[in-house]
C-alpha positions, 0 to 999 in steps of 0.5 A: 440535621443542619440546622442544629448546633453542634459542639464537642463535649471536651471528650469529643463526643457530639451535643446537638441542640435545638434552635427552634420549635421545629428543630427541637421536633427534629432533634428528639425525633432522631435521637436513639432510644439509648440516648440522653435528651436535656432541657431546662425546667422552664419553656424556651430551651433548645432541647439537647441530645448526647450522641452516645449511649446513655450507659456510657456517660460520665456525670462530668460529661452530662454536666457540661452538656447541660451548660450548652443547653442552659446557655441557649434557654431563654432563661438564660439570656433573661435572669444571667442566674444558675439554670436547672436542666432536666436529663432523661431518656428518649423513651421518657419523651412523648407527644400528644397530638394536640401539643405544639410543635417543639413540645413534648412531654416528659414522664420521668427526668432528673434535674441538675443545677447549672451554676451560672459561673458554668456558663459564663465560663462556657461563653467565654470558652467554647461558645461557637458551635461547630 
């Protein structure tokens, strides 16, 4: 897992977040049947993983975690505009054999909408992982 970024969420719970197709693969493979997984709604985004159990996180820490996702997607650094991020369990994650590697498939998610003031405030503040 050291080729993750990992940020603190301001309640000092772990994010990490992808940083390639092959690091994606890693992250949703470790990540617990009782975590959270996030992804924008559209291809180039690191997958994100909360390091706690999904029944004990709060929407405002959902949220900030989302912006972490939104700020390394593709989407992102090519249109600087709000981003919608996907949030579901690992469980709804799965893979077909003939998916690529960083590719999975999701059965059931939620989708919030990062505002792009989010962002750019997250850049300007806590944009280095630890």
């Amino acid at each position: 897992m050291t080729n993750l970024r990992q940020y603190k969420l301001s309640t000092e719970k772990i994010v990490l977040l992808g940083k390639s197709a092959e690091t994606n693969e890693e992250l949703v493979n470790q990540a617990d049947k009782n975590e959270l997984l996030l992804h924008t709604s559209k291809p180039g985004s690191p997958f994100a993983n909360i390091k706690a159990p999904t029944k004990d996180l709060t929407k405002s820490e959902i949220y900030e975690a989302a912006i972490m996702c939104a700020k390394h997607s593709q989407d992102w650094r090519d249109n600087k505009k709000n981003i919608a991020v996907h949030t579901f369990p690992k469980t709804s994650a799965y893979k077909e054999k003939s998916m690529s590697t960083g590719t999975f498939g999701v059965k059931d998610y939620k989708e919030i909408i990062v505002k792009k003031e989010d962002i750019l405030e997250f850049e300007k503040t806590q944009n280095k992982p630890l």
